[in-house]
C-alpha positions as CSV (number, residue, x, y, z in Angstrom):
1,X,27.4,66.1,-7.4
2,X,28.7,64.2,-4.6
3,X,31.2,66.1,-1.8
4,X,34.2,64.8,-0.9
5,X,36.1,65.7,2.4
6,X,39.7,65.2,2.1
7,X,41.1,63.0,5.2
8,X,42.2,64.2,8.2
9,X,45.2,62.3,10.1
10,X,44.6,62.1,13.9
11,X,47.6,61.5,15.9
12,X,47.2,58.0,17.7
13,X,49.4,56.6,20.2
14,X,49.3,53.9,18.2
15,X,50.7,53.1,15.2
16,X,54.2,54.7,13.4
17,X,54.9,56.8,16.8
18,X,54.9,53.5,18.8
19,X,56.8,51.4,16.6
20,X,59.5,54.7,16.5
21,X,59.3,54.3,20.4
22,X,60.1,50.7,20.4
23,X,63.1,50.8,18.1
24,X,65.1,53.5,20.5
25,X,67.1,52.2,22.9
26,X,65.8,52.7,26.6
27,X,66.5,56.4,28.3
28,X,67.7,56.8,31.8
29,X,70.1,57.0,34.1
30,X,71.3,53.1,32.8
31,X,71.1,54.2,29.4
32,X,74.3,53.5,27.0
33,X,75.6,56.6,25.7
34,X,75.8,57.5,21.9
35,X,79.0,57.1,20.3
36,X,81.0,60.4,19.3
37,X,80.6,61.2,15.6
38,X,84.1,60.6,14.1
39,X,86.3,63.6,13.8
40,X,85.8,66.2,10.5
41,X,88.3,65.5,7.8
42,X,90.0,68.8,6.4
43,X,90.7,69.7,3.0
44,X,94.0,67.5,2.6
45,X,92.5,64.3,4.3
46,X,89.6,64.6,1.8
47,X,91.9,64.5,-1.2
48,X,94.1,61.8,0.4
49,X,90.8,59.6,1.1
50,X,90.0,60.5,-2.6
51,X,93.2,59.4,-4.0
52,X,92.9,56.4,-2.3
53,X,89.5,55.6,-4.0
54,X,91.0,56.8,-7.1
55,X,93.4,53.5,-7.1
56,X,90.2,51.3,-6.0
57,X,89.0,52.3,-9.2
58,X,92.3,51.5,-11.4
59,X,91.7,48.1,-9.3
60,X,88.1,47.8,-11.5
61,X,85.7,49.2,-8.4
62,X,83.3,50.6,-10.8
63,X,81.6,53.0,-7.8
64,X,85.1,53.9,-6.5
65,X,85.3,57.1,-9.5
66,X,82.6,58.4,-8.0
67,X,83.2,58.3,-4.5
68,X,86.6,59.9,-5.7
69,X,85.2,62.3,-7.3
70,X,82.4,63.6,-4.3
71,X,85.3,63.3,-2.0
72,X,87.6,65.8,-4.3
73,X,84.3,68.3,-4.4
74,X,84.3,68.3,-0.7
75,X,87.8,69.0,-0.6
76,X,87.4,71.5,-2.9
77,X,85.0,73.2,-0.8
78,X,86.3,73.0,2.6
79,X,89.1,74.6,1.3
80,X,87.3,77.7,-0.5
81,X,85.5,77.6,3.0
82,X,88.8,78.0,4.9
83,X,89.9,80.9,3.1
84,X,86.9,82.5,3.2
85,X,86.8,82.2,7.0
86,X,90.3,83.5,7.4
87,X,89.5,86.7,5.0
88,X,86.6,87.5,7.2
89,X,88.1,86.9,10.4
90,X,91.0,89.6,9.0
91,X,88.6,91.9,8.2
92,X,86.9,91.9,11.4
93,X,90.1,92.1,13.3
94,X,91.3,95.3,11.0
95,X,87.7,97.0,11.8
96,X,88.1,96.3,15.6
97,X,91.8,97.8,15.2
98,X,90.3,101.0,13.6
99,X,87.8,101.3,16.0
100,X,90.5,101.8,19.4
């Protein structure tokens, strides 16, 4: 019966790692800077942005529903999150209170 080794990658300067290299923009001190990310949307925005999709897709946008619909499950979320920060945050604050 014959033996069969699996193969072993070995890490080449060559190849995917080079091709990664050459795609990035240069670094240094002339470098271009990255652009900021754009500011998080809360809750309300969401479901603003979501209504708006919602009326792309009474305009026949047949992807719009579900861009709606991810956008209102975000919203939905941010919001639970929200709350949930602000109970915590009360709690801790009552604890330190007990504490003095």
């Amino acid at each position: 019966m014959e033996r069969r080794t699996p193969s072993q990658p070995r890490w080449s300067p060559e190849g995917l790692l080079s091709l990664l290299r050459a795609s990035l923009p240069p670094a240094g001190p002339g470098a271009a800077a990255l652009p900021l990310p754009p500011p998080r949307l809360d809750s309300r925005q969401l479901s603003e942005a979501a209504s708006a999709w919602r009326k792309r897709s009474a305009q026949g946008d047949e992807g719009a529903e579900s861009v709606a619909a991810a956008l209102e499950y975000i919203a939905t979320r941010r919001a639970r999150e929200k709350g949930a920060r602000i109970q915590a945050m009360g709690k801790r604050l009552s604890q330190l209170m007990q504490l003095s």
